[in-house]
N, CA, C and O atoms as CSV, one atom per row, in Angstrom:
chain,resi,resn,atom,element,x,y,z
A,1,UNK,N,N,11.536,-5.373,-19.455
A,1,UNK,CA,C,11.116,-4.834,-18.177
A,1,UNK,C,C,9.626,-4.511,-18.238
A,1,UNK,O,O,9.186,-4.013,-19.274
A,2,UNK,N,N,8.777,-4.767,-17.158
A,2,UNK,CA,C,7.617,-4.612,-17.333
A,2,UNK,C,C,6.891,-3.130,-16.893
A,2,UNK,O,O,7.502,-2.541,-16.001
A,3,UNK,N,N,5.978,-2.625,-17.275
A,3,UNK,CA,C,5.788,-1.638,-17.220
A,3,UNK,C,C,5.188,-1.575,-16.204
A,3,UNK,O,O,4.950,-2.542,-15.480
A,4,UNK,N,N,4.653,0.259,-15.876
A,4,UNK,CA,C,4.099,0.262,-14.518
A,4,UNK,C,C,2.614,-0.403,-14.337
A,4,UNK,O,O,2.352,-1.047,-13.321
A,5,UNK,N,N,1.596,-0.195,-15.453
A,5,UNK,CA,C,0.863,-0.604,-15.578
A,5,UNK,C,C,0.251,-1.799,-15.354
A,5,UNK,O,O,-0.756,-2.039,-14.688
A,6,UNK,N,N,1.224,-2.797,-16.207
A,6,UNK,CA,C,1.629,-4.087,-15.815
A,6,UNK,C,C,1.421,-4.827,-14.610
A,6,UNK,O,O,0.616,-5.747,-14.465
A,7,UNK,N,N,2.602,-4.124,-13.326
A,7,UNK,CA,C,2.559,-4.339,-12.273
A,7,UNK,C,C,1.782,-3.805,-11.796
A,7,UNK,O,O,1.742,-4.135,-10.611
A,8,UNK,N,N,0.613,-2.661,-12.188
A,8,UNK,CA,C,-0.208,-2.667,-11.338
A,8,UNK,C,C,-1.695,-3.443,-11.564
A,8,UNK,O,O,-2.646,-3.217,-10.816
A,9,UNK,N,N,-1.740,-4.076,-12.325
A,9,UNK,CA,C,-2.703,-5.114,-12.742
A,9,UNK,C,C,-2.370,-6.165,-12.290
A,9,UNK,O,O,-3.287,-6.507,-11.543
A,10,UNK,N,N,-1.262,-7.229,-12.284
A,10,UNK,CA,C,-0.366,-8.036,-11.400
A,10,UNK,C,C,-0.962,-8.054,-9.648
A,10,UNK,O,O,-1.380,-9.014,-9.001
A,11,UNK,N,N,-0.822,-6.792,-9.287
A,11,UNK,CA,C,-0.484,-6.412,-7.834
A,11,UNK,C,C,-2.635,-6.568,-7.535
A,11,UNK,O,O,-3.227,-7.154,-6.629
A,12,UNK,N,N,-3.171,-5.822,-8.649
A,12,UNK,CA,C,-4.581,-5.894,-8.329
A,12,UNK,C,C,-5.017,-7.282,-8.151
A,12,UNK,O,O,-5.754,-7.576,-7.210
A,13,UNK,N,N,-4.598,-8.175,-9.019
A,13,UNK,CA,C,-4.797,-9.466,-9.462
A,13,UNK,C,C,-4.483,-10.350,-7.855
A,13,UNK,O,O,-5.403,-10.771,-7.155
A,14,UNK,N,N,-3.429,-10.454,-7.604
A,14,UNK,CA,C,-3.090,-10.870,-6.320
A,14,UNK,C,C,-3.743,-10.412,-5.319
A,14,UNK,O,O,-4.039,-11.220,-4.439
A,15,UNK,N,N,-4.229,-8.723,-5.140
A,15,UNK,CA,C,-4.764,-9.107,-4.069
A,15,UNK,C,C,-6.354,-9.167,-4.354
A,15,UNK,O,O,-7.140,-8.589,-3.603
A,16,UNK,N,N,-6.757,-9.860,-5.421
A,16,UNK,CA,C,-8.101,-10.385,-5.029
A,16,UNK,C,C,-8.100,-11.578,-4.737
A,16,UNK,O,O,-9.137,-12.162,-4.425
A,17,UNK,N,N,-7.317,-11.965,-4.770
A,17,UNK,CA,C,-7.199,-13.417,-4.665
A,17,UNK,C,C,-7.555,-13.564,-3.070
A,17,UNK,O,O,-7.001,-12.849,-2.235
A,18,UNK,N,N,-8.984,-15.020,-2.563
A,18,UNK,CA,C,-9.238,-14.907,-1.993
A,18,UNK,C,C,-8.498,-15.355,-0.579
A,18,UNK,O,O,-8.945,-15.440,0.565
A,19,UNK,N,N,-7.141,-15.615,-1.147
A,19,UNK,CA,C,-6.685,-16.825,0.048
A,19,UNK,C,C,-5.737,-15.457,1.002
A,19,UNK,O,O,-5.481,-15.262,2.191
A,20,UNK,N,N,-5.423,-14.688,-0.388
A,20,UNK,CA,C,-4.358,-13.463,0.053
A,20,UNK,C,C,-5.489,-12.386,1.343
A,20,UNK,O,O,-5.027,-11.939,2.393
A,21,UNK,N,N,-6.640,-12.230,0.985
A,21,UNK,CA,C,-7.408,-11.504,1.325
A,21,UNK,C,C,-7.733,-11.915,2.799
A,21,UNK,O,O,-7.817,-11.110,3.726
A,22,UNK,N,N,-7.891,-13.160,2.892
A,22,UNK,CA,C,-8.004,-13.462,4.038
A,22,UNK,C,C,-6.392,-13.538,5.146
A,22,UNK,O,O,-6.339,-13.560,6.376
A,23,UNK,N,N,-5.568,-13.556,4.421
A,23,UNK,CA,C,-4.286,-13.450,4.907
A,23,UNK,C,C,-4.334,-12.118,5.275
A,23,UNK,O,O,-4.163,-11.895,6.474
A,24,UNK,N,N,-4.539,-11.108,4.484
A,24,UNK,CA,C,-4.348,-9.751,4.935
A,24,UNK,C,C,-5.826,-9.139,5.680
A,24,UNK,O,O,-6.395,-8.047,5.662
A,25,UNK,N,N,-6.007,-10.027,6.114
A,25,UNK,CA,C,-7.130,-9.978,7.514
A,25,UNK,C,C,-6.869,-9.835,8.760
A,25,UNK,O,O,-7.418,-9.208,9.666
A,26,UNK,N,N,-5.697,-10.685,8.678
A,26,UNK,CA,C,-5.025,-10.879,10.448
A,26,UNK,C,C,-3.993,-9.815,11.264
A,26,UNK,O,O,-2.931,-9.416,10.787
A,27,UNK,N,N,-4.361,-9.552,12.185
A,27,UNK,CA,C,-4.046,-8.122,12.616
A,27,UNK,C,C,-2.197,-8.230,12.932
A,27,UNK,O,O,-1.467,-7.356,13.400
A,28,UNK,N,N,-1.874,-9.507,12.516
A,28,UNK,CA,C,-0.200,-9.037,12.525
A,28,UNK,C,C,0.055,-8.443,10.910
A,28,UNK,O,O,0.970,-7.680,10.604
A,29,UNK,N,N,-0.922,-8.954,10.026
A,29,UNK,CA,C,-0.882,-8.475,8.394
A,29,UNK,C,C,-1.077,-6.992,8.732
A,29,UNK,O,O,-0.369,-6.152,8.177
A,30,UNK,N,N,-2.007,-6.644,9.617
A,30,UNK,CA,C,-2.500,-4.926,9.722
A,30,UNK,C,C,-1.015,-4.502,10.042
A,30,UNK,O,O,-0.391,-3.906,9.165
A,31,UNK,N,N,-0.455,-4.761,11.177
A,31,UNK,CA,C,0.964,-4.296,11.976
A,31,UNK,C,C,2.013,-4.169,10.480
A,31,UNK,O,O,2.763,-3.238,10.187
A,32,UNK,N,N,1.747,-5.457,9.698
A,32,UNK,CA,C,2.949,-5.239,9.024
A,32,UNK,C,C,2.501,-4.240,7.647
A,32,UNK,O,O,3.326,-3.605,6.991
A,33,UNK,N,N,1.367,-4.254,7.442
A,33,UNK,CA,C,1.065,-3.336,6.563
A,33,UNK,C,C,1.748,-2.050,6.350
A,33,UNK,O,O,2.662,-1.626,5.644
A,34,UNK,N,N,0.776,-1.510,7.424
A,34,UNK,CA,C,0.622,-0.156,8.612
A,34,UNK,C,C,2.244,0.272,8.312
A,34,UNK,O,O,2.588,1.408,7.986
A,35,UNK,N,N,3.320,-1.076,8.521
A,35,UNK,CA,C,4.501,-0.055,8.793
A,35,UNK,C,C,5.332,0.001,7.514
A,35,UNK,O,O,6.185,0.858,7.284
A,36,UNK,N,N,4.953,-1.113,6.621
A,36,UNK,CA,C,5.753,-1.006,5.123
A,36,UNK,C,C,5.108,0.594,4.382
A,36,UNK,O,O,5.717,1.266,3.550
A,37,UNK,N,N,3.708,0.920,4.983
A,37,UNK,CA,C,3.048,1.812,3.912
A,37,UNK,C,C,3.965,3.365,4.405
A,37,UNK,O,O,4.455,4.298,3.769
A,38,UNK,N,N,3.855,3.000,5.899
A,38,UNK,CA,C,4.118,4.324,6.740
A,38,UNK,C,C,5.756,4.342,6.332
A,38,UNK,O,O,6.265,5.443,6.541
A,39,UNK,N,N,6.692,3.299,5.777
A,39,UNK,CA,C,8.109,3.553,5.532
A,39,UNK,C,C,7.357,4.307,4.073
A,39,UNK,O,O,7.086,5.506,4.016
A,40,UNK,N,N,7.184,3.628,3.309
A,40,UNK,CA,C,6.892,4.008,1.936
A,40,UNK,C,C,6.673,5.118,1.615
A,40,UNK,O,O,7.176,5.595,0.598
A,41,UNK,N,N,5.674,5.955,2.600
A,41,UNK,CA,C,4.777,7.095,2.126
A,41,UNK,C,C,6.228,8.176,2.812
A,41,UNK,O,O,6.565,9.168,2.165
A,42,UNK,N,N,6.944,7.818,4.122
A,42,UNK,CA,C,7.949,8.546,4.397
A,42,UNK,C,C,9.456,8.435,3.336
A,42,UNK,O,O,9.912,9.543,3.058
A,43,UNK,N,N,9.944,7.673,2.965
A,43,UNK,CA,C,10.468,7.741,1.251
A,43,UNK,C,C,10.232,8.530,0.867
A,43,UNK,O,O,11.048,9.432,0.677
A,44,UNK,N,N,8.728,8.618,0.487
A,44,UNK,CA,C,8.537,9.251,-1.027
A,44,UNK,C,C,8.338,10.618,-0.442
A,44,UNK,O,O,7.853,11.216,-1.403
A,45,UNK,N,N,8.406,11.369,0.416
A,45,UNK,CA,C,7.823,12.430,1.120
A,45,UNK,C,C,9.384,13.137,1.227
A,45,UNK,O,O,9.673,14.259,0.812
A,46,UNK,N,N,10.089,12.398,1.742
A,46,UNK,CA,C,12.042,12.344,1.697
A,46,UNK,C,C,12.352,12.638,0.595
A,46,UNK,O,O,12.655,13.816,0.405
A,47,UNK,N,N,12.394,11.677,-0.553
A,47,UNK,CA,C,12.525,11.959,-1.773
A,47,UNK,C,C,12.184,13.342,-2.496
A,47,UNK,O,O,13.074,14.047,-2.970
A,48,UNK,N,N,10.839,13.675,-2.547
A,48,UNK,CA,C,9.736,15.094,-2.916
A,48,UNK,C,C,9.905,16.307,-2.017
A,48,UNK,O,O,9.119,17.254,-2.032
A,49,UNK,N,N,10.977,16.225,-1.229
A,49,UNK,CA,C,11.044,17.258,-0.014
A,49,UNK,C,C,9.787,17.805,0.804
A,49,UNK,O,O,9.508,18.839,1.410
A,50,UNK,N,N,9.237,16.720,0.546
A,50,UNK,CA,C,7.811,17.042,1.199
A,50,UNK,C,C,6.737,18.018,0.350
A,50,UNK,O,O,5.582,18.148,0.757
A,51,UNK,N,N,7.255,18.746,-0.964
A,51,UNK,CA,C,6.427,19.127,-1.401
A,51,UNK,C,C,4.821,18.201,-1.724
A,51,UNK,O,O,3.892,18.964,-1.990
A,52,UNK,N,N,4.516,16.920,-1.717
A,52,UNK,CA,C,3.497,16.297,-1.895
A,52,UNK,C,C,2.634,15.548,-0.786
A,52,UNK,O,O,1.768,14.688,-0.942
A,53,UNK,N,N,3.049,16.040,0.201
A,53,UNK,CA,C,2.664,15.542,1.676
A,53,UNK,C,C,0.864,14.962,1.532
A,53,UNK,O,O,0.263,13.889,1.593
A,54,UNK,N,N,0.635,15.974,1.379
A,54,UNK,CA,C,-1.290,15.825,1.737
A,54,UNK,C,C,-1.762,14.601,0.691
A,54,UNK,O,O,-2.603,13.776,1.049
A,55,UNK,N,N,-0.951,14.553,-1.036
A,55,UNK,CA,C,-1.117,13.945,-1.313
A,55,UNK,C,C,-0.803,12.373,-1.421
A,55,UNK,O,O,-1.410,11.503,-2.045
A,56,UNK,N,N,0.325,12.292,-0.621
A,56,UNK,CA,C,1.306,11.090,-0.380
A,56,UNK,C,C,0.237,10.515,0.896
A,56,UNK,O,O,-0.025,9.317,0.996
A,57,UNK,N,N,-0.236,11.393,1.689
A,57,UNK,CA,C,-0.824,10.879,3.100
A,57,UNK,C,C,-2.522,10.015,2.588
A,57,UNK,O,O,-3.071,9.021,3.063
A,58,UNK,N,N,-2.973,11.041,1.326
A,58,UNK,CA,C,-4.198,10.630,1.157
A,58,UNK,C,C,-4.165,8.959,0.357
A,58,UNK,O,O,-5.035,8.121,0.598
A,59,UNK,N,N,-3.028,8.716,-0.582
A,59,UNK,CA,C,-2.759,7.465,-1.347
A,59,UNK,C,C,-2.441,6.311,-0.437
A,59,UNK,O,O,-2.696,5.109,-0.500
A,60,UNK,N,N,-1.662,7.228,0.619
A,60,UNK,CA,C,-0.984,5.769,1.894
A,60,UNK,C,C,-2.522,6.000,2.498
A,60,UNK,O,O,-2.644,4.801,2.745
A,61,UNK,N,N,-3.476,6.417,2.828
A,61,UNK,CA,C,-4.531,6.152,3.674
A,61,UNK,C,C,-5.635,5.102,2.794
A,61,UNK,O,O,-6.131,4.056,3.213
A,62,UNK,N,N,-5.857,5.820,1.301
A,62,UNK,CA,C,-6.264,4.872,0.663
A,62,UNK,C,C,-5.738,3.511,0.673
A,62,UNK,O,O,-6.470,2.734,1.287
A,63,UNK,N,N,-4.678,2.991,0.170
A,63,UNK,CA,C,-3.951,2.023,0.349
A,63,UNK,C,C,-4.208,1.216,1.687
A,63,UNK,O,O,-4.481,0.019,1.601
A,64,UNK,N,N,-4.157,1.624,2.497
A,64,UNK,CA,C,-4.353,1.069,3.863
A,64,UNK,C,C,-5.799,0.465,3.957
A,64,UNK,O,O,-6.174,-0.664,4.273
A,65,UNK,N,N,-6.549,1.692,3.542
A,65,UNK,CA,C,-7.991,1.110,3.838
A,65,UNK,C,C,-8.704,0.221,2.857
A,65,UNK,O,O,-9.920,0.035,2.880
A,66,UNK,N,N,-7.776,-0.377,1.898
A,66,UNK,CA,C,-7.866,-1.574,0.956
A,66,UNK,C,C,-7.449,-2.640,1.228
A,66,UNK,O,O,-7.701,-3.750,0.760
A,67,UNK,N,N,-6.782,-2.308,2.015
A,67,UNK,CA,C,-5.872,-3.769,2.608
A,67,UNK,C,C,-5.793,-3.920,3.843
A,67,UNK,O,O,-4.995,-4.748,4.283
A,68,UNK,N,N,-6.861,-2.911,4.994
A,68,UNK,CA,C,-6.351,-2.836,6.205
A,68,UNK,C,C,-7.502,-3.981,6.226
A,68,UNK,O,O,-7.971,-4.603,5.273
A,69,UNK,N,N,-7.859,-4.081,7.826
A,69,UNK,CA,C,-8.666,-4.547,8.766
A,69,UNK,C,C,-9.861,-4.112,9.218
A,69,UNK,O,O,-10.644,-4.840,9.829
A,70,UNK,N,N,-10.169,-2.332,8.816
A,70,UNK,CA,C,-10.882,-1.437,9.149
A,70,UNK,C,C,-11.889,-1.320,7.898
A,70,UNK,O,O,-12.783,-0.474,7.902
């Protein structure tokens, strides 16, 4: 099983890739982003009983603004 690390070098790797980058340019990529991050960050907020809110909001905003459109 691969570690977290792993996949997150993997995940960096892909999205530099320039073909992905321009894929996640197009504002239906923003729409679908926007709502996988906004399930995600609500999960993990579910999960944590919300004790980590401010910080769950600041990682999904980062996240977004790496991959958004903006």
């Amino acid at each position: 099983m691969a570690g977290f690390g792993n996949i997150g070098r993997k995940a960096q790797s892909f999205l530099r890739n320039p073909k992905v980058q321009e894929t996640l340019k197009s504002e239906k990529a923003e729409g679908t982003s926007d709502k996988v991050l906004g399930g995600l960050s609500d999960a993990v907020n579910k999960a944590t009983g919300g004790k980590h809110t401010d910080k769950i909001t600041k990682a999904r905003n980062a996240a977004d603004k790496r991959i958004g459109n903006e």
